[in-house]
C-alpha positions in Angstrom: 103.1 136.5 -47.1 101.7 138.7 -44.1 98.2 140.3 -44.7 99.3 144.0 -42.9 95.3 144.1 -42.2 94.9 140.8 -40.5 98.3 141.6 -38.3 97.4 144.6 -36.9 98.6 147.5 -39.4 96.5 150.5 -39.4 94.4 151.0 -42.3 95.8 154.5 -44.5 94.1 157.5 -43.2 92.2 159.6 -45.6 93.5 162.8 -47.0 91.8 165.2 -44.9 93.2 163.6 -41.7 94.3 166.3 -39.4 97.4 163.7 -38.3 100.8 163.9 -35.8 103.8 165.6 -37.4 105.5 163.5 -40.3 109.2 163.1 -41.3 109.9 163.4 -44.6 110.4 160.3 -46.9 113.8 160.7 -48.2 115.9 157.8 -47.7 116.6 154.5 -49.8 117.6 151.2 -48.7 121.3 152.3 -49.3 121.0 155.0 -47.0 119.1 152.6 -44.5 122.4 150.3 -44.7 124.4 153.3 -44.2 122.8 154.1 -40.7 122.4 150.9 -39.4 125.8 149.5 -40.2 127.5 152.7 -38.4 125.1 152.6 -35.6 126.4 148.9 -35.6 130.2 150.1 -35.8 131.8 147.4 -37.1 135.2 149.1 -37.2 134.6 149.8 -33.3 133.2 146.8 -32.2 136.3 145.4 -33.8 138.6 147.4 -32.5 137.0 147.5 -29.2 134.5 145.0 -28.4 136.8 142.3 -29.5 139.3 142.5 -26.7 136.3 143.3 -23.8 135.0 140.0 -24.6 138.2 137.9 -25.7 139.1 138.9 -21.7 135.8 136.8 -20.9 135.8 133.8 -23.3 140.0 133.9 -24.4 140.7 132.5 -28.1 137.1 131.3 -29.0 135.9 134.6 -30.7 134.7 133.1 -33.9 132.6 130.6 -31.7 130.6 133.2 -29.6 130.4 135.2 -32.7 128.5 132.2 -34.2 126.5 131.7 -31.8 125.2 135.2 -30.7 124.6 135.6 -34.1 121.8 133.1 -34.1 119.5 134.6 -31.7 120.1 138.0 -33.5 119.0 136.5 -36.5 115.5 135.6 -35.2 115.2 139.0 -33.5 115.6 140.2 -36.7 113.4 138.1 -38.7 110.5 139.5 -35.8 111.7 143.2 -36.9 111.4 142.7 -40.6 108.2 140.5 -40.7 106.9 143.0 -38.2 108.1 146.3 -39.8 105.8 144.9 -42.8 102.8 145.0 -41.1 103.2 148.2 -39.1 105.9 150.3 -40.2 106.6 152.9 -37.2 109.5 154.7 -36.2 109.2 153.3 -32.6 109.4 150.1 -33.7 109.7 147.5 -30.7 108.1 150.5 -28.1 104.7 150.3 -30.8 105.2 146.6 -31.1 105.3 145.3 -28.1 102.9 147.8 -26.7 100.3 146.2 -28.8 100.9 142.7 -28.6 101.8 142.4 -25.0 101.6 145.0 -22.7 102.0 148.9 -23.0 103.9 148.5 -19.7 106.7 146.8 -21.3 106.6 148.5 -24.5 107.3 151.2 -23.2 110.1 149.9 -21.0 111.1 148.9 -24.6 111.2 152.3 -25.7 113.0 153.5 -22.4 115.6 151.3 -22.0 117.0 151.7 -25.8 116.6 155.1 -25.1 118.8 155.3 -21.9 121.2 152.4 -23.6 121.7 154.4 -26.5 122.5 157.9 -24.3 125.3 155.3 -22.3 126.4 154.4 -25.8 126.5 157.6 -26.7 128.9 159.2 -23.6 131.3 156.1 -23.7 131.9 156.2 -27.6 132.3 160.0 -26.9 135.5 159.0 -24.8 136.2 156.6 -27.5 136.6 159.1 -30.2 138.6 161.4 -28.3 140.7 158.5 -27.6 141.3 158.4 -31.1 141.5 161.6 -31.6 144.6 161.5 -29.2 146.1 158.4 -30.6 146.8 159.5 -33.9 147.5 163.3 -32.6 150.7 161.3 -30.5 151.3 159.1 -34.2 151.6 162.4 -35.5 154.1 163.8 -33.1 152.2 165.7 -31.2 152.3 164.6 -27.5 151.7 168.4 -24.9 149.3 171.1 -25.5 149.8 174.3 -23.4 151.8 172.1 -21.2 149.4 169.4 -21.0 150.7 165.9 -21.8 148.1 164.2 -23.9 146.6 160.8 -22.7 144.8 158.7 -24.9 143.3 156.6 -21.9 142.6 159.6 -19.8 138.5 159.7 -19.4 139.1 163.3 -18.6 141.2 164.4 -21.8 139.3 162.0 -24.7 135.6 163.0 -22.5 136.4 166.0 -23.9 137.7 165.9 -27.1 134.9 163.5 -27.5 132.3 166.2 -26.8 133.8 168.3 -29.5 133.1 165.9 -32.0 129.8 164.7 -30.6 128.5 168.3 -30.6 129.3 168.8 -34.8 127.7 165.5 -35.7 124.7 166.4 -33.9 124.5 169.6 -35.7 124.9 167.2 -38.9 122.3 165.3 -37.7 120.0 168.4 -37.0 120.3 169.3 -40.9 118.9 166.5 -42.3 119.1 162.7 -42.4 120.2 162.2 -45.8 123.4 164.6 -45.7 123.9 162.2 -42.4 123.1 158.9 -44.5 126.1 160.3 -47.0 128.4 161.3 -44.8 128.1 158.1 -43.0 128.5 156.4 -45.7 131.9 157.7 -47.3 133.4 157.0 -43.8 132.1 153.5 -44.3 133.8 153.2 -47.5 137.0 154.0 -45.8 136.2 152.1 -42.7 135.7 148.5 -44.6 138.6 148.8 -47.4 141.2 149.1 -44.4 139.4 146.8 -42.0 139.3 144.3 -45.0 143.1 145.0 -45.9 144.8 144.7 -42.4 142.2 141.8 -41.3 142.8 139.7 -44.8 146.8 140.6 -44.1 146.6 139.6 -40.4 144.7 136.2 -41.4 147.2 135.5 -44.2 150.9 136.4 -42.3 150.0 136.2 -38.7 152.2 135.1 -36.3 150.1 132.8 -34.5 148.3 129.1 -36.2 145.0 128.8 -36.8 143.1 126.6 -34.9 139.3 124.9 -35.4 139.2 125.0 -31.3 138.6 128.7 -32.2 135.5 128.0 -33.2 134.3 125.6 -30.2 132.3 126.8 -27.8 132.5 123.6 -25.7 135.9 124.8 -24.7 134.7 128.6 -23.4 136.2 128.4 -19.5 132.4 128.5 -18.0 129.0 128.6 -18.3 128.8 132.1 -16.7 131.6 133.3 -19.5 129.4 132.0 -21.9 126.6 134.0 -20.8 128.7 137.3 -20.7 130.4 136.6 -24.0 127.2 136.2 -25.6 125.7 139.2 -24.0 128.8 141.4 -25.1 128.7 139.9 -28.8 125.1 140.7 -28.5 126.4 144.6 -27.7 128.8 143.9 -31.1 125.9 143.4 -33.4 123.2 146.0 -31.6 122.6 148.3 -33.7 121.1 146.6 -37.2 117.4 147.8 -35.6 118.9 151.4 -36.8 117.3 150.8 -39.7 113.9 150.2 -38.9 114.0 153.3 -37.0 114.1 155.7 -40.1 111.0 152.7 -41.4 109.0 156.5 -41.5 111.6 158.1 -43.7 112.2 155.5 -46.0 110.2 155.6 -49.5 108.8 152.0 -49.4 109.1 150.6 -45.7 110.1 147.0 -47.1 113.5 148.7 -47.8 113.7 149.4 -43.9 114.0 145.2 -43.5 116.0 145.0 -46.3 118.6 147.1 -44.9 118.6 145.8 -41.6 119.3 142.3 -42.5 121.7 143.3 -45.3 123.3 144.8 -42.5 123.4 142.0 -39.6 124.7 139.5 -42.4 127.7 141.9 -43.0 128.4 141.9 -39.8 128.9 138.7 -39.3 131.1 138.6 -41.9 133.3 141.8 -40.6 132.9 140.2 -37.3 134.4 136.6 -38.1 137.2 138.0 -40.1 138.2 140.1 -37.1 138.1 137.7 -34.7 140.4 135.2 -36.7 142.5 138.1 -37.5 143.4 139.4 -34.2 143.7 135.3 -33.5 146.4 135.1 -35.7 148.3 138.2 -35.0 147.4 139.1 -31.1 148.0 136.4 -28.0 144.9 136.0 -25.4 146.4 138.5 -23.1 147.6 141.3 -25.5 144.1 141.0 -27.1 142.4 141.6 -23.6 144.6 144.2 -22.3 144.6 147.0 -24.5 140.5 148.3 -24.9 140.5 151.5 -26.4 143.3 150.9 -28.0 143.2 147.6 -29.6 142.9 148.3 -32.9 145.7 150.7 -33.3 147.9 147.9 -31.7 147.0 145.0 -34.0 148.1 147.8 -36.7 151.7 148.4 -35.4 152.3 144.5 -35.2 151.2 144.4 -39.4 152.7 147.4 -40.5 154.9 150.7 -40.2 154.4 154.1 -40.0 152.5 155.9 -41.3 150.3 152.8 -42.5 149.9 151.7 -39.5 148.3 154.8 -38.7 145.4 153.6 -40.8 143.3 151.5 -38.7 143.2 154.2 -35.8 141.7 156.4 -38.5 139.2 154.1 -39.3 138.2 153.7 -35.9 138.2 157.3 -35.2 135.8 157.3 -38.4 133.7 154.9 -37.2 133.3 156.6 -33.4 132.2 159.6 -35.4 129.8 157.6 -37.5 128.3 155.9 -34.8 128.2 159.1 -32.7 126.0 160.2 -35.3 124.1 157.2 -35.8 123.4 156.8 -32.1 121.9 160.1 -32.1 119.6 159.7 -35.5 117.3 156.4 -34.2 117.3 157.8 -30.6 115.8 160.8 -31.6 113.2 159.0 -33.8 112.4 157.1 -30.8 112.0 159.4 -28.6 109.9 161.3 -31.7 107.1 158.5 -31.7 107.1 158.0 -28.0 106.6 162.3 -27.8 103.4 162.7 -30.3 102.2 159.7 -27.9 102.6 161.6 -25.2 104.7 159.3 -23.3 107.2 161.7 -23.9 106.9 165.5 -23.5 105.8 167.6 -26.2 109.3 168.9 -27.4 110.5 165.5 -28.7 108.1 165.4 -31.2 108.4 168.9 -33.3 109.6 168.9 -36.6 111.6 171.6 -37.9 110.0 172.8 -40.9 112.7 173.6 -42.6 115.0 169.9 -42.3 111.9 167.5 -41.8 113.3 166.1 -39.1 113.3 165.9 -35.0 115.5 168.7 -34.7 115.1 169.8 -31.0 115.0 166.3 -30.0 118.2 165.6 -32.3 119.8 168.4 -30.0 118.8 167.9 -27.0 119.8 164.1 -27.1 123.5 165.2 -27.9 123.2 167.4 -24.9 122.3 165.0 -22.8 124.8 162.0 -24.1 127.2 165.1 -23.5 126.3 165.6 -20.3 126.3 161.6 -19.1 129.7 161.3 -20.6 130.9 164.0 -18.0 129.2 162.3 -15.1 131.6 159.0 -16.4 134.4 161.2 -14.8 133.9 159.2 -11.6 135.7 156.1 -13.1 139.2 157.3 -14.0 140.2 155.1 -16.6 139.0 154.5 -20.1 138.9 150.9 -19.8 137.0 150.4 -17.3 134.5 153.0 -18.4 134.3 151.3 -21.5 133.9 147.8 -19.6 130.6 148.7 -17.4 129.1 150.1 -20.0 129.5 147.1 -22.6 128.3 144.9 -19.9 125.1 147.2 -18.9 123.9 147.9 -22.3 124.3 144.1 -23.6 122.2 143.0 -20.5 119.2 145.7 -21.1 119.7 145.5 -24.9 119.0 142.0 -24.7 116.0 142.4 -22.9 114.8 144.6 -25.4 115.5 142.1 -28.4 113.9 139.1 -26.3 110.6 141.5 -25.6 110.1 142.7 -29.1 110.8 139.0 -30.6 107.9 137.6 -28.0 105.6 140.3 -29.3 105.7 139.1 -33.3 105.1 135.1 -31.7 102.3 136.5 -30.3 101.5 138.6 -33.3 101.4 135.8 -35.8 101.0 132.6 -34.0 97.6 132.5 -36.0 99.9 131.2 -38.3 101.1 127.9 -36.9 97.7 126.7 -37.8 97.7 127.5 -41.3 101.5 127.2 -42.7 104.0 125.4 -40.8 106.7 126.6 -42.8 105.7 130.5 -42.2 104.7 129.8 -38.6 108.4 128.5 -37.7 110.0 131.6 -38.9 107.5 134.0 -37.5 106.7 132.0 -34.4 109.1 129.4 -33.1 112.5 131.0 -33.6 111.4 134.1 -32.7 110.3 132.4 -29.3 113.3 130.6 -29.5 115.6 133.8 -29.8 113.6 135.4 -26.9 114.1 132.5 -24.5 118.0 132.8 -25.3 118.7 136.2 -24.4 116.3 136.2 -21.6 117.7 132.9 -19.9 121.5 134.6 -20.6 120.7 137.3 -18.7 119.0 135.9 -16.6 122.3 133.6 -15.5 124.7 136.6 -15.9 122.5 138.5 -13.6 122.9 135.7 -10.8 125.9 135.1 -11.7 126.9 139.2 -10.6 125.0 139.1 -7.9 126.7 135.8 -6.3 130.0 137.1 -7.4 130.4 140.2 -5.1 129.9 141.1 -1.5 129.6 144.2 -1.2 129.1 147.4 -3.7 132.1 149.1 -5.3 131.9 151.6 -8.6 134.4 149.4 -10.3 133.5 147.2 -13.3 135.1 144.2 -11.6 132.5 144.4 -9.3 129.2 142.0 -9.9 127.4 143.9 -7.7 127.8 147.1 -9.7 127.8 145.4 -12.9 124.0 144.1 -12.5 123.0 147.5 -10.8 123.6 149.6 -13.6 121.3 147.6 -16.1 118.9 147.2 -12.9 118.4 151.1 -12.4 118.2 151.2 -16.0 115.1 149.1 -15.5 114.1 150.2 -12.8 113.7 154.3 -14.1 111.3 153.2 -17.3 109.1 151.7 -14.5 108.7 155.4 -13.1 108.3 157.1 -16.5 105.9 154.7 -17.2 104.0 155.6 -14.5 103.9 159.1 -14.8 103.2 158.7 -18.6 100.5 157.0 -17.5 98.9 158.7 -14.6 100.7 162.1 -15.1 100.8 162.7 -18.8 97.5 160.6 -19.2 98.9 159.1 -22.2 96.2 157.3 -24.5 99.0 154.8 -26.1 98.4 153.1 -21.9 94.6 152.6 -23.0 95.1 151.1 -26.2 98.9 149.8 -26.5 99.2 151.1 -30.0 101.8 153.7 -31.3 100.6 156.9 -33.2 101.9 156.7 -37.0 101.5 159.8 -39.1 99.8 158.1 -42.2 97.2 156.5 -39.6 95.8 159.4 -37.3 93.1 157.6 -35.9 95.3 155.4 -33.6 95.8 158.4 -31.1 92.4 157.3 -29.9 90.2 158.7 -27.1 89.3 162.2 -28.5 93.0 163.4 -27.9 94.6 165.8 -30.3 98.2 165.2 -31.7 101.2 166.5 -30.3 102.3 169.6 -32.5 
């Protein structure tokens, strides 16, 4: 056990605390699951993710599966064991702000801020895409003379923004009605996703094979580095859960759901990947992106069945439209009544309980990122530099906050080995992985290419994507700093509305 005291956590402010604005505590740990497994998107990691990185490592999808999954599973021992100590709806921003440096807590903050906004405009396209697909199963193939495209970045950017706009509006009304809507469409999601894969596994085409699941057989050591990277992009998202950590009745429920979540996707992950083995050859699953999913349907079944794993994946775009917008708004909500952030992240509408404006203007801006993706004409390719951009600064993110519970609780290497492996070692472990991965893939961009081109077969452009991304917390950082005069620079700590004291220095709260 973790003494929240002796690790950090802020003692409970008295009652007559004038504190920061509070969410209200409404969730369970169901609901918890229900965010963070549709920010995860099994259904369109799946459908999507599997053939981005089947194109990098070929038929050993199970084996990079396995072994991204390994490193997760230390970042997310750090999250729960620190979640217990100091619950806070910035998580990894207030955590590694505190234990190593605000600098790079911060640059925590920002870049799964400005990951989640690219995630946010490219599963836009992705639902419209969709949208599309099944609108041409349906018979429906021109409107007012237009033909319809399914992977046109113009045409699904569009009918993307449609839907993005409603389920921030959801968002905006309230987490639980989100939390319940997101999880009906799970429902859904899984019993097809477990039908078609179990059906694929059982009458595929194709033998099984244990090489599958040996990743001594991957082409090269700079495919393995990308394929762990991009199955690192398949299971981001489980952290959704800690982000609500302020909304939750007991915060323990946060961790709970989090790793209740990253074990099911494994799972969902694994049967996919052997399923799309046994029915799909190397080069169909690589070629068809967006459309992936609806493909490996029509090989199992006929219309209008096969119609049904394109509606889960339309279902699972909206959820984790919706999803992406919920933590990101939270985020940006602790980092505001810091005052890293301006003020207008940070209001509560008094009517919902929750970030409202923020929730808003996040959708606004994911909306208006998506239409700047108009420079790369196709949907695939879109989808391709952003996978590769946000596993590269999401792993950076995971490797930071993992380092910052090692240095939290190394304390406790000298009193229980047992405790100080989990808390310490693999967490350290974890953190070398993904940092010497992307470390690799970055050199291995930069060697690849030379010169620049906004294409996503360029290495050039594939490591300065994630590099500006970077490169931009830097400057906010500073003007927080020096501009905003931000206390959270003098002490590292995050504000948390049940501990009003932390703001420090004589500042008030952000209202």
């Amino acid at each position: 056990m973790t003494d929240p005291q002796r690790y950090g956590a802020a003692p409970p402010a008295s009652a007559a605390s004038a504190g920061p604005p509070a969410l209200r505590k409404t969730l369970g740990m169901l609901d918890g699951v229900a965010i963070a497994a549709s920010s995860t998107a099994a259904t369109t990691s799946i459908g999507i993710g599997l053939g981005v990185t089947a194109g990098v490592v070929g038929l050993h999808l199970p084996a990079i599966m396995l072994l991204a999954f390994l490193p997760i599973l230390g970042i997310a021992g750090a999250y729960s064991r620190l979640n217990k100590v100091e619950p806070n709806a910035g998580n990894g921003y207030v955590w590694v702000g505190r234990s190593l440096s605000p600098w790079l807590g911060f640059m925590v903050g920002w870049v799964n801020i400005v990951a989640a906004v690219v995630f946010l405009a490219y599963t836009t396209a992705v639902t419209g895409s969709a949208v599309l697909q099944l609108a041409g199963d349906a018979g429906v193939h021109r409107v007012a003379g237009l033909a319809l495209d399914p992977g046109s970045t113009a045409q699904t950017t569009g009918v993307g923004i449609v839907v993005l706009v409603a389920v921030t509006l959801t968002a905006v009304s309230g987490i639980r009605t989100a939390a319940r809507l997101q999880g009906g469409l799970l429902v859904f999601e899984y019993v097809v996703l477990l039908g078609f894969c179990g059906y694929g596994i059982v009458a595929g085409p194709r033998p099984f094979s244990l090489s599958w699941f040996d990743p001594f057989q991957i082409p090269s050591a700079s495919a393995l580095a990308q394929g762990m990277l991009l199955s690192v992009f398949c299971y981001w998202g489980f952290e959704a859960a800690f982000s609500v950590n302020e909304e939750v009745k007991d915060p323990r429920q946060a961790s709970r759901a989090g790793i209740t979540t990253l074990v099911t996707m494994l799972g969902l992950f694994l049967l996919g990947s052997i399923a799309f083995q046994r029915v799909l050859s190397e080069g169909e699953l690589a070629g068809h992106g967006a459309e992936g999913l609806a493909f490996f349907g029509n090989r199992l079944a006929d219309q209008p069945l096969a119609a049904l794993p394109l509606v889960a994946l339309m279902f699972s775009a909206v959820a984790s439209l919706q999803a992406g917008v919920i933590p990101t708004a939270r985020a940006m909500f602790a980092m505001s009544r810091d005052r890293t952030l301006g003020p207008a992240w940070a209001r509560v509408s008094p009517r919902y309980g929750t970030p409202a404006a923020g929730t808003l203007m996040i959708g606004a801006l994911a909306a208006a990122v998506a239409g700047l993706a108009l420079v790369i004409p196709r949907l695939a390719d879109m989808i391709l530099a952003a996978v590769n951009a946000i596993g590269m600064v999401v792993a950076l993110s995971y490797a930071l906050t993992a380092l910052a519970a090692a240095v939290r609780f190394r304390g406790l290497l000298r009193e229980n080995w047992r405790d100080g492996v989990r808390a310490v070692v693999l967490p350290a472990l974890s953190a070398a992985t993904l940092l010497g991965l992307g470390g690799y893939l970055g050199w291995s961009f930069y060697t690849s290419a030379d010169y620049l081109e906004l294409s996503p077969d360029n290495g050039w452009f594939l490591l300065l994507v994630p590099s500006l991304m970077v490169a931009s917390g830097f400057l906010a950082a500073g003007w927080a700093k020096w501009g905003r005069k931000s206390p959270y620079f003098h002490t590292g700590r995050g504000t948390d509305a049940d501990a009003p004291q932390l703001l420090a220095v004589g500042e008030p709260s952000v209202r």
